[in-house]
N, C-alpha and C positions, 0 to 999 in steps of 0.2 A: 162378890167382888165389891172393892169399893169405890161409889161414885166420885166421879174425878170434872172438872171442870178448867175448860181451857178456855184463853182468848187469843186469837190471830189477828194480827192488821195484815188486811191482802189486799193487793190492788186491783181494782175491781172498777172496769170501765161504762161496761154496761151491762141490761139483766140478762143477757147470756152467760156474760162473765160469773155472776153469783149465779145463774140456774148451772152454769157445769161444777163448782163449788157445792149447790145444797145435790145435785148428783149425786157424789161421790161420797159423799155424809151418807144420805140415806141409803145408799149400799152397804155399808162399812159396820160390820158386827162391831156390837157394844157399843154404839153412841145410840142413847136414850132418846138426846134430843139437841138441838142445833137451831142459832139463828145468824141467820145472813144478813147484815145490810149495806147492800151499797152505797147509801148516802154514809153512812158513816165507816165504811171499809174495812169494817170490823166481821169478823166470826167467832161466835160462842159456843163451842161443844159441851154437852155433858154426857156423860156416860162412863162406862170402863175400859174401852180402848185407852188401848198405850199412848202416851203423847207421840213417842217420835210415830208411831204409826200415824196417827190421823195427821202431824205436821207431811210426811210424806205423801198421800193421798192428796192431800190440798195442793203440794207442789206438783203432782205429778198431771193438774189440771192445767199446769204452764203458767198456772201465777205468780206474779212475784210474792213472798212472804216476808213484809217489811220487818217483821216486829213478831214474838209469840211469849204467850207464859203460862204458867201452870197457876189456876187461880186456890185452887181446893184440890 
């Protein structure tokens, strides 16, 4: 498969909030790899999960997902 690269703006209050976020990442076949930051509200996926797949796992943490795109 080929590697795929997302970014999300999620709102993200405190490090709960992004630890139930890198949760669900790291459960989730095909993302390689992932970075969370709350200061900047952002999440980066790589891997080969589906977009709408990993967009829904992210919402399904109760975040709101301000913003997403498909970088690569």
């Amino acid at each position: 498969m080929s590697e795929h690269e997302y970014k999300f703006e999620v709102v993200m209050t405190c490090s709960g909030c992004s630890g139930a976020v890198e949760r669900v990442l790291s459960k989730l076949q095909g993302v390689d790899s992932y970075d969370v930051s709350l200061e900047s509200q952002s999440v980066v996926v790589r891997g080969s999960a589906p977009f709408d797949t990993v967009l829904e796992k992210i919402k399904k943490t109760g975040k709101e997902v301000k913003s997403s795109q498909v970088v690569r």
